[in-house]
C-alpha positions as a Markdown table, in Angstrom:
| # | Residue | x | y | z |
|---|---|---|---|---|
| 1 | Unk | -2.4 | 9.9 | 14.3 |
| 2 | Unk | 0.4 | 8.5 | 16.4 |
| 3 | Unk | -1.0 | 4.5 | 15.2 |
| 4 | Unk | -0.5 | 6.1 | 11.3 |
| 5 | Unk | 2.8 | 7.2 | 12.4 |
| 6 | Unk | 3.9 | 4.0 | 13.8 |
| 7 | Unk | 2.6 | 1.7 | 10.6 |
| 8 | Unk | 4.0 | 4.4 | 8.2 |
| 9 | Unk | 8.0 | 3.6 | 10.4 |
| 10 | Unk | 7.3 | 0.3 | 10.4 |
| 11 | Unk | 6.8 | 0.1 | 6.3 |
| 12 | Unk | 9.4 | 2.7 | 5.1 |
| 13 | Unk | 11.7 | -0.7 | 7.3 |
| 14 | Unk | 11.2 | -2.5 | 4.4 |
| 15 | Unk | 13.0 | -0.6 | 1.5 |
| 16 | Unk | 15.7 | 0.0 | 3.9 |
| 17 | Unk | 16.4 | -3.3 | 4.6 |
| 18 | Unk | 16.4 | -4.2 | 0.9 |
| 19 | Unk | 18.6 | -1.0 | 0.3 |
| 20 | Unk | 20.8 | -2.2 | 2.8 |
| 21 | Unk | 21.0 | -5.7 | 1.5 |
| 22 | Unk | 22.2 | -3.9 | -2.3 |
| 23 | Unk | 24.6 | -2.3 | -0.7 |
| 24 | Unk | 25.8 | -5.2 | 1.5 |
| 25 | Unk | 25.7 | -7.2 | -1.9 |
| 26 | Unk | 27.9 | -4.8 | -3.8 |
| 27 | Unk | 30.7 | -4.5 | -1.4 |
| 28 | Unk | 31.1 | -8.3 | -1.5 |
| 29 | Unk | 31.0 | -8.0 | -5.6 |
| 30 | Unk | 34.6 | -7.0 | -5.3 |
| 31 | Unk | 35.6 | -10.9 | -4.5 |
| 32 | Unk | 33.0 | -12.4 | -7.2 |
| 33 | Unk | 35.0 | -14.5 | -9.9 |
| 34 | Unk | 34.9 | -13.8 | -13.1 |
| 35 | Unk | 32.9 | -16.0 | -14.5 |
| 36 | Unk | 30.1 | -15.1 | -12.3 |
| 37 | Unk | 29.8 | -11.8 | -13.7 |
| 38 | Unk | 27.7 | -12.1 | -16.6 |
| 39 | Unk | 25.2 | -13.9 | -14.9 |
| 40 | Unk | 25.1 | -11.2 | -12.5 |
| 41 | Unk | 24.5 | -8.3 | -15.1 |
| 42 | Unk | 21.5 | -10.7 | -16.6 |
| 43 | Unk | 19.7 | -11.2 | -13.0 |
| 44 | Unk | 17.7 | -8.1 | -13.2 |
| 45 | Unk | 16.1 | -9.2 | -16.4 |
| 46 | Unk | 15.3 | -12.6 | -15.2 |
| 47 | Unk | 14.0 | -10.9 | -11.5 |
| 48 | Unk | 11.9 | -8.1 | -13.3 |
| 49 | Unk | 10.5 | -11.1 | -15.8 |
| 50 | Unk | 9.6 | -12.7 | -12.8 |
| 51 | Unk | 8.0 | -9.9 | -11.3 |
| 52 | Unk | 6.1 | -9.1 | -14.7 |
| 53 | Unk | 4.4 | -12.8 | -14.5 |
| 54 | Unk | 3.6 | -12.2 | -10.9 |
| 55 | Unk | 2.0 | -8.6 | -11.4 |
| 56 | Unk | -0.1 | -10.2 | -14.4 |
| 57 | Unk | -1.2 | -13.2 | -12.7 |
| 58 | Unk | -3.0 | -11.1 | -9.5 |
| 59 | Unk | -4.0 | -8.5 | -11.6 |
| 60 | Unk | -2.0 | -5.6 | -10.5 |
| 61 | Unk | -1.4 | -3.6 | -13.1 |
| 62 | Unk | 0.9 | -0.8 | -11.7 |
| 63 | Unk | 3.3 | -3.2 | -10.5 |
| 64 | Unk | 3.4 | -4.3 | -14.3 |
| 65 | Unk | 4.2 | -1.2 | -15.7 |
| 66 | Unk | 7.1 | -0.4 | -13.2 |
| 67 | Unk | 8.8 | -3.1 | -14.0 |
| 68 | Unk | 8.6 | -2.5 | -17.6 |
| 69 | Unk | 10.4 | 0.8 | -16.2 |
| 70 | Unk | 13.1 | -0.9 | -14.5 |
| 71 | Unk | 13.4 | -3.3 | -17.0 |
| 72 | Unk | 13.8 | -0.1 | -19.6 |
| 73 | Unk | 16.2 | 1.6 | -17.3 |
| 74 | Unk | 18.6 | -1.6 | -17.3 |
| 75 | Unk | 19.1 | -1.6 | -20.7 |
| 76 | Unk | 19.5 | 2.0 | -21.3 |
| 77 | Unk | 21.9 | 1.8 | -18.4 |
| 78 | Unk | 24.0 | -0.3 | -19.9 |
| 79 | Unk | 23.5 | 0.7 | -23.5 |
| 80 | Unk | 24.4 | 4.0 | -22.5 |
| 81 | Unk | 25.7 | 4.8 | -19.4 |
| 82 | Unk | 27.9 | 1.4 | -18.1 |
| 83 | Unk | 31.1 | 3.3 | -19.3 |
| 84 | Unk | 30.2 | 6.6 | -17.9 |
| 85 | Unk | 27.9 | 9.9 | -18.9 |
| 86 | Unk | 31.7 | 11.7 | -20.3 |
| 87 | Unk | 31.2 | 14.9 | -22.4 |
| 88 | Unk | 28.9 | 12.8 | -25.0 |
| 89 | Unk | 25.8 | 15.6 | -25.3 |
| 90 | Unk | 23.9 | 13.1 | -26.8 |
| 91 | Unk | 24.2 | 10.9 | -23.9 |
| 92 | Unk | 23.8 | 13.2 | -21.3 |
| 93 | Unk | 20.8 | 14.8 | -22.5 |
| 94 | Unk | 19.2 | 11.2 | -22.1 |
| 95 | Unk | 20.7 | 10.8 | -18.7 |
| 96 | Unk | 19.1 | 14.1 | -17.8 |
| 97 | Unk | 15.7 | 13.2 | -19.6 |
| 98 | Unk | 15.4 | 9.3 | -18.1 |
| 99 | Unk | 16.7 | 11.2 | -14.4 |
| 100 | Unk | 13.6 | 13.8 | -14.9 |
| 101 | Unk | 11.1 | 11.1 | -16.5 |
| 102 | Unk | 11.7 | 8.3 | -13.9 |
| 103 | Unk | 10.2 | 9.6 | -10.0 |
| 104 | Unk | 7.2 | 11.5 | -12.3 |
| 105 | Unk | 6.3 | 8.0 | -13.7 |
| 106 | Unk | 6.6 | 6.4 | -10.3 |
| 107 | Unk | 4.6 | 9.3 | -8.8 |
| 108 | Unk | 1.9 | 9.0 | -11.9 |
| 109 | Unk | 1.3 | 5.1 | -11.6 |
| 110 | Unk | 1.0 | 5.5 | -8.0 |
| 111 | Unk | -2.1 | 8.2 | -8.5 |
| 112 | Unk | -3.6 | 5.4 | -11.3 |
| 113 | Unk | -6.2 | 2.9 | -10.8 |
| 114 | Unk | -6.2 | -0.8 | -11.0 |
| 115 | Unk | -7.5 | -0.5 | -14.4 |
| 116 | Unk | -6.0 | -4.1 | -16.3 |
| 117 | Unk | -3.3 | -4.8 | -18.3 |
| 118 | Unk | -4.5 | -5.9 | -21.8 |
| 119 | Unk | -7.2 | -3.4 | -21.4 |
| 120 | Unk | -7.7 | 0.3 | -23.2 |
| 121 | Unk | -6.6 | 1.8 | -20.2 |
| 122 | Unk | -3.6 | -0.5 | -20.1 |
| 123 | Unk | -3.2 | 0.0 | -23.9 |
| 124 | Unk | -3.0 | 3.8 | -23.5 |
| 125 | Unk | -0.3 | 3.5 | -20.2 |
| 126 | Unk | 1.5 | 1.2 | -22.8 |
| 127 | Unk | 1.6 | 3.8 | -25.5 |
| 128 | Unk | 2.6 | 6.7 | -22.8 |
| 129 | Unk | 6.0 | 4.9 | -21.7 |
| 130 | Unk | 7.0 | 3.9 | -25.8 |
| 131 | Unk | 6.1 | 7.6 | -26.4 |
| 132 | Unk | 8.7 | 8.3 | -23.4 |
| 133 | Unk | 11.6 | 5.6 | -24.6 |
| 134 | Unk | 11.2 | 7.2 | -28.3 |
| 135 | Unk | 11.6 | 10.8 | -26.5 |
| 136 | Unk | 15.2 | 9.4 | -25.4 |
| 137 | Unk | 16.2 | 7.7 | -28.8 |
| 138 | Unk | 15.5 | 10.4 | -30.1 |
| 139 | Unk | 17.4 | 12.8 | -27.8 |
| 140 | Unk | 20.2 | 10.4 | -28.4 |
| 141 | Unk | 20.4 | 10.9 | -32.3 |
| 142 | Unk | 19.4 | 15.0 | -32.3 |
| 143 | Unk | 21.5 | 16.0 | -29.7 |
| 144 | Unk | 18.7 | 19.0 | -29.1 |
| 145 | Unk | 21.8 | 21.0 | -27.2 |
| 146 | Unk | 19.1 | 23.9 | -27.0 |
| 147 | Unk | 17.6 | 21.6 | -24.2 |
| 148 | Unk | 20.3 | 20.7 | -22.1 |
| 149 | Unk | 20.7 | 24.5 | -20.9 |
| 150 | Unk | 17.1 | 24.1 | -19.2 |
| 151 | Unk | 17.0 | 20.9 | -17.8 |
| 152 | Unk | 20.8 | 21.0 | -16.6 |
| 153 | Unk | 20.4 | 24.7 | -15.3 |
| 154 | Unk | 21.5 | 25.5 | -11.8 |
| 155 | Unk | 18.3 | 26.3 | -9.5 |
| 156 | Unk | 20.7 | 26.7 | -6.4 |
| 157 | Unk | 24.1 | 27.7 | -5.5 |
| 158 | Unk | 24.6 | 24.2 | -3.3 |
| 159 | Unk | 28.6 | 22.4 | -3.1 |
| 160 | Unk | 26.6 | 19.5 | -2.1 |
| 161 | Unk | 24.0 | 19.9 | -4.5 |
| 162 | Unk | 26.8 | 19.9 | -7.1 |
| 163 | Unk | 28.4 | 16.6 | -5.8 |
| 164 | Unk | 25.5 | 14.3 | -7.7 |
| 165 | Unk | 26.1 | 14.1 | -11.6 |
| 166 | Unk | 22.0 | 14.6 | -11.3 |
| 167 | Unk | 20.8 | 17.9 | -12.6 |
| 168 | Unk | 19.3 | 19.9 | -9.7 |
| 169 | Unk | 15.8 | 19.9 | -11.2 |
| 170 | Unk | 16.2 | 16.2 | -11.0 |
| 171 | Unk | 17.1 | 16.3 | -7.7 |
| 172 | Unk | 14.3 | 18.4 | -6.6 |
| 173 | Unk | 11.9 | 16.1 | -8.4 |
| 174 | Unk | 13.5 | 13.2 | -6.7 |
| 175 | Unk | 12.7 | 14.8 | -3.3 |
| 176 | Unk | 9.4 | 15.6 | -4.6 |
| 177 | Unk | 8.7 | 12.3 | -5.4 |
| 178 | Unk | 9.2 | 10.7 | -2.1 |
| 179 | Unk | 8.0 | 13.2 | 0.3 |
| 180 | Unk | 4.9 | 12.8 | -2.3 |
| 181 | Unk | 4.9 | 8.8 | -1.7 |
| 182 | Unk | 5.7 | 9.1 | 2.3 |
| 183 | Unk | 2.1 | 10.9 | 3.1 |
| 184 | Unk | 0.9 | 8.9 | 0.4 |
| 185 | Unk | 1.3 | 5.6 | 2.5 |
| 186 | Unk | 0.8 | 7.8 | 5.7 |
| 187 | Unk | -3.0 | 8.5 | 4.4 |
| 188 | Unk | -3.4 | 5.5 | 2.7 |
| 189 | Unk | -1.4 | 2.6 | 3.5 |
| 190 | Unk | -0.4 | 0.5 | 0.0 |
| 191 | Unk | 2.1 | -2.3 | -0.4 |
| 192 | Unk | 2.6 | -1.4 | -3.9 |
| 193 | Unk | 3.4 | 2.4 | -2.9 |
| 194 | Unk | 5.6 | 0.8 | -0.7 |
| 195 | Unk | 7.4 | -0.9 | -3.5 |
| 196 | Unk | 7.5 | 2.1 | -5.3 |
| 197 | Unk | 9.3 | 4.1 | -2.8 |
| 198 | Unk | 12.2 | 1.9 | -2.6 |
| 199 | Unk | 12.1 | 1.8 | -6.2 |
| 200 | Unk | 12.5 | 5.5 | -6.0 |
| 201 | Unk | 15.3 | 5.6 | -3.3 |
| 202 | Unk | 17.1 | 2.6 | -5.9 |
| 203 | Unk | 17.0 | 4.0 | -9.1 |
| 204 | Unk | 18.0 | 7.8 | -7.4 |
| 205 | Unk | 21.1 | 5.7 | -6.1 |
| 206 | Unk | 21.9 | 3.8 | -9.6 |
| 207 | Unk | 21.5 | 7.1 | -11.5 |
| 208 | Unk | 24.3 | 8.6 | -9.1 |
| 209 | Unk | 26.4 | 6.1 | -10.4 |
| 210 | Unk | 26.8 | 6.0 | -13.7 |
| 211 | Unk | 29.6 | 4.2 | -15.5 |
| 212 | Unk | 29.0 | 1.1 | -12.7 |
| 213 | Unk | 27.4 | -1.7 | -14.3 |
| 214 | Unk | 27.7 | -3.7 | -11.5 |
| 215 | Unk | 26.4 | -1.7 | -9.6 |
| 216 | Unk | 23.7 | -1.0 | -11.4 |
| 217 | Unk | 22.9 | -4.9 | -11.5 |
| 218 | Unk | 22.8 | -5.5 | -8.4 |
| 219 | Unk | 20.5 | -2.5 | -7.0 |
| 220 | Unk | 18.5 | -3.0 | -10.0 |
| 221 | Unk | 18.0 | -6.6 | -9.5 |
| 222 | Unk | 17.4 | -6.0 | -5.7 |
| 223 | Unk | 14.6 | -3.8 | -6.4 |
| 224 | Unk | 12.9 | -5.8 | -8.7 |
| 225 | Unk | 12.9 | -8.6 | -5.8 |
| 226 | Unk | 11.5 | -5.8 | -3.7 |
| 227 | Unk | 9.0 | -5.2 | -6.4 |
| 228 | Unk | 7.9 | -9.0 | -6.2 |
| 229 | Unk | 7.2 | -8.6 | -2.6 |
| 230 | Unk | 4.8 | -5.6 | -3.1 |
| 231 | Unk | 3.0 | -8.3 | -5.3 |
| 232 | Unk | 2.8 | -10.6 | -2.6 |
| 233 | Unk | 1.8 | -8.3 | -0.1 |
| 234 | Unk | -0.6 | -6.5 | -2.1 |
| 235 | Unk | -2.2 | -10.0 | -2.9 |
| 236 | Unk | -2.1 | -11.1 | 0.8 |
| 237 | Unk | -4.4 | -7.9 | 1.0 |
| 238 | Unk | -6.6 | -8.4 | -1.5 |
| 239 | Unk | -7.1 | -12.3 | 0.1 |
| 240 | Unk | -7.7 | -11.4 | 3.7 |
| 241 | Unk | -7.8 | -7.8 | 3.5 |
| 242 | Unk | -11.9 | -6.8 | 3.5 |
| 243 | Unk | -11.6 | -3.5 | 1.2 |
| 244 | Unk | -14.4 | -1.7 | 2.8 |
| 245 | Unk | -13.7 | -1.7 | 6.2 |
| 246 | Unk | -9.4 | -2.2 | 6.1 |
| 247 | Unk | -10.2 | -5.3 | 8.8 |
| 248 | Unk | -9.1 | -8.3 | 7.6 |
| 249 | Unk | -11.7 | -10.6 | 6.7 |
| 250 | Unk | -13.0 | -14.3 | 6.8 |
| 251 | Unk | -10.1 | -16.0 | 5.5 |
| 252 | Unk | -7.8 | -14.3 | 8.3 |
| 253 | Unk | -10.4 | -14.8 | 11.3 |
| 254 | Unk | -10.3 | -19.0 | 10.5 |
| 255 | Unk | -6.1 | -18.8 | 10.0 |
| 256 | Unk | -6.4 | -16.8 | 13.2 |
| 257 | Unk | -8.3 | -19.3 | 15.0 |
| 258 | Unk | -6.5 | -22.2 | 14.3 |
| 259 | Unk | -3.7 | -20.4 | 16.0 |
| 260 | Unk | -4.4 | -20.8 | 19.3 |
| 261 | Unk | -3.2 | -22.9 | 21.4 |
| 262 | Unk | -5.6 | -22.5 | 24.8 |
| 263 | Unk | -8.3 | -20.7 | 26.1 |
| 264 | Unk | -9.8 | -17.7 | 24.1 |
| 265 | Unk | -13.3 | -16.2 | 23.3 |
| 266 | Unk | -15.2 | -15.2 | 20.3 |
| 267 | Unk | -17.8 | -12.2 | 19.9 |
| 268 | Unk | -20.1 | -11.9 | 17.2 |
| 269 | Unk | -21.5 | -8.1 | 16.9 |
| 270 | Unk | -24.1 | -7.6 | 14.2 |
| 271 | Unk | -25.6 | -3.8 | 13.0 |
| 272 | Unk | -29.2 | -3.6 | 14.8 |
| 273 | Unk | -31.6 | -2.8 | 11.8 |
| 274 | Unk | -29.2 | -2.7 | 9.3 |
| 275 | Unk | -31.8 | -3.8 | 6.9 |
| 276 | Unk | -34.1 | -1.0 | 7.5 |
| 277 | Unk | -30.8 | 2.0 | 7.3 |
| 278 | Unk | -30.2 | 0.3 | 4.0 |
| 279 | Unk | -33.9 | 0.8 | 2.6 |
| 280 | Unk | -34.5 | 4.1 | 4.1 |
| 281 | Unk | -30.8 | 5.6 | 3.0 |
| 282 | Unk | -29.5 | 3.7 | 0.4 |
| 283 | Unk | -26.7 | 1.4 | 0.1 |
| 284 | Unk | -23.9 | 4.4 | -0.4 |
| 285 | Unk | -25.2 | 5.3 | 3.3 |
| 286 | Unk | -24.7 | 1.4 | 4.5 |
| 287 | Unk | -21.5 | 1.4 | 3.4 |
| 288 | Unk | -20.6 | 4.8 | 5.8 |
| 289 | Unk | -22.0 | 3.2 | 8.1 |
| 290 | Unk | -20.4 | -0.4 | 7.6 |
| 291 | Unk | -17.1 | 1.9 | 8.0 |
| 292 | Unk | -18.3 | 3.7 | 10.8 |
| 293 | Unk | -18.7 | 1.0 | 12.6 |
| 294 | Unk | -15.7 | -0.9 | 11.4 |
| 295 | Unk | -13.6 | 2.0 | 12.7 |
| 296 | Unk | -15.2 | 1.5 | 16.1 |
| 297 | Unk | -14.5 | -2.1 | 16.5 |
| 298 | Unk | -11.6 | -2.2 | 15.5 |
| 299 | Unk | -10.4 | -0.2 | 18.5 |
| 300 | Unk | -11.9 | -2.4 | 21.0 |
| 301 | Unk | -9.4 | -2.7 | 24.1 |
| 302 | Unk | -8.3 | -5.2 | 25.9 |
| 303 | Unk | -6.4 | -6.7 | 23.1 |
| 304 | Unk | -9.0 | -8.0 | 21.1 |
| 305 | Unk | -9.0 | -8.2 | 17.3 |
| 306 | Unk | -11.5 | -7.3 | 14.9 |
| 307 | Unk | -12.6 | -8.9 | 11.9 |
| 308 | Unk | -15.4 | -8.5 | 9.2 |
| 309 | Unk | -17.2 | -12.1 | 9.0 |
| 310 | Unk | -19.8 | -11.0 | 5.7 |
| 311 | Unk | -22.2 | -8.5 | 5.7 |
| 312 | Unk | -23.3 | -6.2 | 8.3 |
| 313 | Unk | -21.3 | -8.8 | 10.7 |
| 314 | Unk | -18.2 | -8.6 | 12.4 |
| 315 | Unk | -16.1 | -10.9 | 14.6 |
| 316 | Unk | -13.9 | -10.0 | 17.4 |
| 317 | Unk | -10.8 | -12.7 | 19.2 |
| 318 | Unk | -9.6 | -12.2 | 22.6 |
| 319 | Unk | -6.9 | -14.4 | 23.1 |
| 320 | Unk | -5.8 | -15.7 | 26.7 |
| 321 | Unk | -9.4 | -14.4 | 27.9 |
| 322 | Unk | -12.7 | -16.2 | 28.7 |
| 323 | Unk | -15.8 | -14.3 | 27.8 |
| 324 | Unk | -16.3 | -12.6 | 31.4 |
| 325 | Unk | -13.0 | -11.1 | 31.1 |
| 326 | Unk | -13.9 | -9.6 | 27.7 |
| 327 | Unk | -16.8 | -8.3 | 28.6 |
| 328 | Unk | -16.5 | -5.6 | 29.9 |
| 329 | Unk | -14.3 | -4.5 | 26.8 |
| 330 | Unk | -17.0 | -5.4 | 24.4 |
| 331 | Unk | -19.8 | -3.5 | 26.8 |
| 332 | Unk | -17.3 | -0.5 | 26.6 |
| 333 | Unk | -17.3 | -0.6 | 23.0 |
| 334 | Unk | -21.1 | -1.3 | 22.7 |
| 335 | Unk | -21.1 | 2.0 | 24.7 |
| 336 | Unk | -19.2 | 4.0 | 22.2 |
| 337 | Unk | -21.1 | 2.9 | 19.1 |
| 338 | Unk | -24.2 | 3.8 | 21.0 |
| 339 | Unk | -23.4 | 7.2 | 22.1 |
| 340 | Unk | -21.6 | 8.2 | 19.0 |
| 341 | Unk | -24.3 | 9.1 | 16.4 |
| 342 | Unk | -23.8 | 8.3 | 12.7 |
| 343 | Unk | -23.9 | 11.5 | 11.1 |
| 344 | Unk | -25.7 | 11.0 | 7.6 |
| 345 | Unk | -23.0 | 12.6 | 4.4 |
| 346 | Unk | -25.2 | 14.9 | 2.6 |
| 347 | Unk | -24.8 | 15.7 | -1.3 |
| 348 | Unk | -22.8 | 19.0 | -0.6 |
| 349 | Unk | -21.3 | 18.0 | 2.7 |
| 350 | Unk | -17.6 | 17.2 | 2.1 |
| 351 | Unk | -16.2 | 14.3 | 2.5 |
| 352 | Unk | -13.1 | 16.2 | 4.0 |
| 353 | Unk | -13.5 | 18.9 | 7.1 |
| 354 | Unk | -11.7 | 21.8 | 5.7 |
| 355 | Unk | -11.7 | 24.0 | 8.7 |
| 356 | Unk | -14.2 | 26.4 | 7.0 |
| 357 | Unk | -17.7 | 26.5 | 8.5 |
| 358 | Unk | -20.2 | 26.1 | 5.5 |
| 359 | Unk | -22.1 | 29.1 | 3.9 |
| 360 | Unk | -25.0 | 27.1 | 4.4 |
| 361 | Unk | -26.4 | 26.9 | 8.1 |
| 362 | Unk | -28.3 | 23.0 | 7.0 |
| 363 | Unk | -29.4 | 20.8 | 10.4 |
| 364 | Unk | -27.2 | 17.9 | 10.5 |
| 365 | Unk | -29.0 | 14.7 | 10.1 |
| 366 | Unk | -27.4 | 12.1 | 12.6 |
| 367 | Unk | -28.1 | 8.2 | 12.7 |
| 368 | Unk | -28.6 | 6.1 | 16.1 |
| 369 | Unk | -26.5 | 3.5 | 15.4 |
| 370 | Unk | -26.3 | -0.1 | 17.9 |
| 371 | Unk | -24.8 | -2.8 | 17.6 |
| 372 | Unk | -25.8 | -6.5 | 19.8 |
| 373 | Unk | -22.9 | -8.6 | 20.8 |
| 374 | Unk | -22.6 | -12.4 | 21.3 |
| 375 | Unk | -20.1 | -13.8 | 22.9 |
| 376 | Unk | -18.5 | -17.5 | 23.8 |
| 377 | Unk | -15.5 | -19.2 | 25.4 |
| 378 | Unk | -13.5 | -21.6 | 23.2 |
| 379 | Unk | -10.5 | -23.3 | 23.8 |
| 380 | Unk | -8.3 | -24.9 | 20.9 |
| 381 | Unk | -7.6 | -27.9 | 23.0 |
| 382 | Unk | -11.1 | -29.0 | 23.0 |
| 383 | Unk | -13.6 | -26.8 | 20.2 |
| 384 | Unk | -13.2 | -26.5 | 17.1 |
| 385 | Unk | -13.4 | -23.2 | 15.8 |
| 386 | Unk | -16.3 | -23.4 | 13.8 |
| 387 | Unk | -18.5 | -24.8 | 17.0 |
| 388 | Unk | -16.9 | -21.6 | 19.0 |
| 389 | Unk | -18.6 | -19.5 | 16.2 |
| 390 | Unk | -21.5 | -21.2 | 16.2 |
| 391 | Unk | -21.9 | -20.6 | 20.4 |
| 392 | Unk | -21.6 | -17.1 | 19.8 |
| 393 | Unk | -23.7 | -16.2 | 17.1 |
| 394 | Unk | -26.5 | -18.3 | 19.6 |
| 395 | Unk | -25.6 | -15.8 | 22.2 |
| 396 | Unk | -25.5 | -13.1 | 19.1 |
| 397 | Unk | -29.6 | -14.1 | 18.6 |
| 398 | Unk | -30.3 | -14.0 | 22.7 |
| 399 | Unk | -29.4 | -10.1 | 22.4 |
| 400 | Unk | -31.0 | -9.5 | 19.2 |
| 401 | Unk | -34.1 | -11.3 | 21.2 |
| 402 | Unk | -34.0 | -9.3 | 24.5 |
| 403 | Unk | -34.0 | -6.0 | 22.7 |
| 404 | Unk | -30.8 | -5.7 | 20.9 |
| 405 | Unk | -28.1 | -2.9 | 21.8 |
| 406 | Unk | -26.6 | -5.2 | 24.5 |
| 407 | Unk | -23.9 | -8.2 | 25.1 |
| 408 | Unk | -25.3 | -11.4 | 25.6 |
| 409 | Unk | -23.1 | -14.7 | 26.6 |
């Protein structure tokens, strides 16, 4: 809980910073010349472009269709609201419509899968925000006044509600919105939801500024940068990231190697009989238990760090430690795996306690799970990782040979 709480700080730094910087950035637009201007009020396209081709290229679809959003809010912004909202109805039924529309897209693409981009399922997300702009166009040329009484109505009696040109409904579905994305990354840790709450907190800003084309420019083009880093982030994870377990994976534990600079040790832990759990359960109940386990090593002490080398196989770094300083860390750990059972997920067991006992009194079926443990000292000055790896998968095969559940150097 308090490790969640920590990582979920530590990420809501990054839209901060980048909100920050548009702020920082618009107070020095006051001393930009002239002739830089224009550029200025193109950047967003170009950033958002950028961040389309980026989204495409690593497949991340989401990302895609929220820049199409921003890219959509731009030009409506200036179209329509670069000199102001005024007592237009026309206009201000849009600016209440796009304020409404806006954090329930974000808050929809965040809740879709990764399901493509030239795809049916991209097709249809396509077709849902067109549907949306022609909702505004058409707004714009009905002037439905009949609507403006709803969405514009006053939920609370607030001076400081009253202060945004943002209809309270809007407001509360702003709020909504990010306390929804918040324990959305708190439960399950995303880049791109990341990226989607500071594109939240930026567009809530922009829309409290109508009539401020700079402005607008400038957070807008900010948050499409931020936008681009999701992408690179959420990449990075998908690269060294293993999505099973959340430890990163191969690719990470070589970088991570070549790293070091002295003396540091290498365990290889391998699943006893993972085979056998596989044939008898099934692979659904592999992968519990590849998680199960996961979770386990990954909290190894001592400073060690865990990573999933393939299959039921999983490597662990100490760094500044030879392998009879870790050991007792990795026979601690050993101990913990041993003692904890697996306990198997039946059909109508849910996959979430919810503080009810079950109607049902069933036995609970639990799994002895072990792991065996080889470990080896390696120094960058003189091994090369891959012989370090090597050394400890030997030492991996004396456990597995003298009975398994045990750490052998």
């Amino acid at each position: 809980m308090g490790k969640r709480l920590v990582s979920l700080i530590l990420s809501l730094i990054i839209p901060a910073g980048f909100i920050a910087t548009a702020y920082y950035l618009v107070s020095m637009s006051g001393e930009l010349p002239d002739v830089w201007r224009e550029p200025v009020y193109y950047a967003p396209y170009l950033v958002a472009a950028i961040g389309l081709l980026l989204s495409w290229r690593f497949n991340s679809s989401r990302l895609v269709f929220v820049n199409v959003l921003l890219i959509l809010l731009y030009w409506v912004y200036l179209e329509l609201f670069a000199q102001g909202i005024g007592q237009d109805p026309s206009r201000k039924m849009a600016y209440a419509i796009i304020s409404l529309l806006l954090p329930i897209n974000i808050i929809i693409f965040t809740l879709l899968r990764e399901r493509g981009i030239f795809t049916f399922y991209g097709l249809l997300r396509l077709i849902f925000i067109t549907l949306q702009a022609g909702l505004v166009a058409w707004v714009v040329k009905s002037e439905p006044a009949s609507w403006m009484t709803v969405i514009q109505s006053e939920l609370i009696s607030s001076d400081i509600l009253k202060r945004s040109p943002l209809a309270q409904m809007a407001q509360f579905v702003f709020v909504l919105a990010f306390i929804f994305l918040v324990i959305r990354q708190f439960l399950r840790p995303s880049a791109c939801v990341i990226g989607f709450t500071g594109t939240l907190i930026a567009v809530m800003i922009v829309l409290n500024h109508p009539g401020d084309a700079l402005f607008a420019s400038v957070f807008l083009g900010t948050t499409a940068v931020m936008l681009i880093v999701a992408v690179i982030q959420n990449s990075y994870g998908m690269a060294y990231i293993d999505e099973l377990t959340g430890l990163p994976g191969r690719r990470a534990l070589k970088e991570q190697m070549m790293k070091f600079g002295g003396q540091y040790c290498a365990a290889m832990v391998d699943i006893d009989r993972f085979k056998k759990i596989n044939d008898t359960y099934g692979h659904d109940v592999g992968d519990q238990v590849l998680h199960f386990i996961a979770s386990r090593i990954g909290r190894v002490s001592g400073g060690g760090k865990a990573y999933r080398y393939g299959g039921e196989e999983f490597t662990i770094l100490f760094s500044g430690k030879d392998a009879d300083q870790a050991w007792d860390y990795l026979e601690e750990m050993r101990e913990e795996i041993a003692i904890n059972h697996f306990v198997l997920r039946g059909k109508d067991r849910p996959r979430r306690k919810s503080g009810k006992r079950s109607k049902r009194n069933q036995p609970v079926k639990k799994i002895i799970i072990t792991v065996s443990v080889g470990v080896a000292d390696g120094n960058a000055r003189q091994d090369r990782p891959a012989s370090v790896l090597k050394a400890a998968d030997a030492a991996l095969y004396r456990a597995k040979k003298k009975g398994r559940n045990r750490v052998c150097e």
